[in-house]
C-alpha positions as CSV (number, residue, x, y, z in Angstrom):
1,X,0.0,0.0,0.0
2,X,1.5,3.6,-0.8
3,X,3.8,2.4,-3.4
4,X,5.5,0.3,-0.5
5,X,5.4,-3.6,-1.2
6,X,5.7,-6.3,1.6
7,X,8.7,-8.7,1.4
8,X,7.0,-12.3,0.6
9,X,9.4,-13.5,3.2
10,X,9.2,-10.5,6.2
11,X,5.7,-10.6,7.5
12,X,4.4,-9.6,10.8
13,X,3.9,-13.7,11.4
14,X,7.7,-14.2,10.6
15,X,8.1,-11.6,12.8
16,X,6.9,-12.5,15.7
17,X,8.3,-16.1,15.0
18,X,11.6,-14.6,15.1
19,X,11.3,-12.9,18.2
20,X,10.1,-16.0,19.8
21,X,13.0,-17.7,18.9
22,X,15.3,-14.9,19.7
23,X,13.7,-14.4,23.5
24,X,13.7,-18.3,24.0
25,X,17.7,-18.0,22.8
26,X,18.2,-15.4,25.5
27,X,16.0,-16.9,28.2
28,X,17.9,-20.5,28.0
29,X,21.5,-18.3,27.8
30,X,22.0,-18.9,31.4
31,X,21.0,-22.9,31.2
32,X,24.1,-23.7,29.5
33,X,27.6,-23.1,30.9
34,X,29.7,-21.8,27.9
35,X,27.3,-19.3,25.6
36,X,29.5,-19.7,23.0
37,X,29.2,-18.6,18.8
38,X,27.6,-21.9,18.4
39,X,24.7,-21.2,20.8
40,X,24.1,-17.8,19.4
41,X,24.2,-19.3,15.7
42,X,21.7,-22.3,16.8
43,X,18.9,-20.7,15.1
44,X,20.4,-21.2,11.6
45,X,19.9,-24.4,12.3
46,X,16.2,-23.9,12.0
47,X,16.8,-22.8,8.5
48,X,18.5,-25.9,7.7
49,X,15.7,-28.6,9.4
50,X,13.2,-27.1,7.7
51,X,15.0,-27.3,4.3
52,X,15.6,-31.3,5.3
53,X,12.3,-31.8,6.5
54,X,10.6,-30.2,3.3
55,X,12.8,-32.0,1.0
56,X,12.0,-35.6,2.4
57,X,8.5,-34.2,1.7
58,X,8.9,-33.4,-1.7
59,X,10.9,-36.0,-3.1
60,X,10.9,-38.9,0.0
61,X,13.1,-41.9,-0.1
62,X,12.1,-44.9,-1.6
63,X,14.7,-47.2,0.2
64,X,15.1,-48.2,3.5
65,X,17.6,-50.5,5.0
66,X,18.7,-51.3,1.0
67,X,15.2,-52.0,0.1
68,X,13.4,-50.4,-2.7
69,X,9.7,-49.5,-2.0
């Protein structure tokens, strides 16, 4: 609206899901003796489930244990 488009991938949902995450990040901080990078660069893992997870449903396996299904 006003000339101003909306990013397809910011939204006010996928905002608020990020500050979940971020404010669960820092209310666990203290839960775990070392804070270190790792921790603090946890939530790209996120990113990278959900890529696996949509993948195995868009093309899943059709072998299992060296069976073909």
């Amino acid at each position: 609206v006003g000339g101003v488009t909306q990013s397809l991938f910011f939204t006010p949902f996928s905002a608020t899901l990020l500050a979940i995450r971020i404010g669960t990040l820092i209310g666990t901080r203290r839960a775990y003796e070392r804070g270190g990078l790792g921790y603090w660069l946890s939530p790209f893992a996120d990113l990278l489930a959900w890529i696996v997870v949509v993948r195995g449903t868009m093309f899943p396996s059709r072998q299992w244990r060296g069976r073909t299904y």
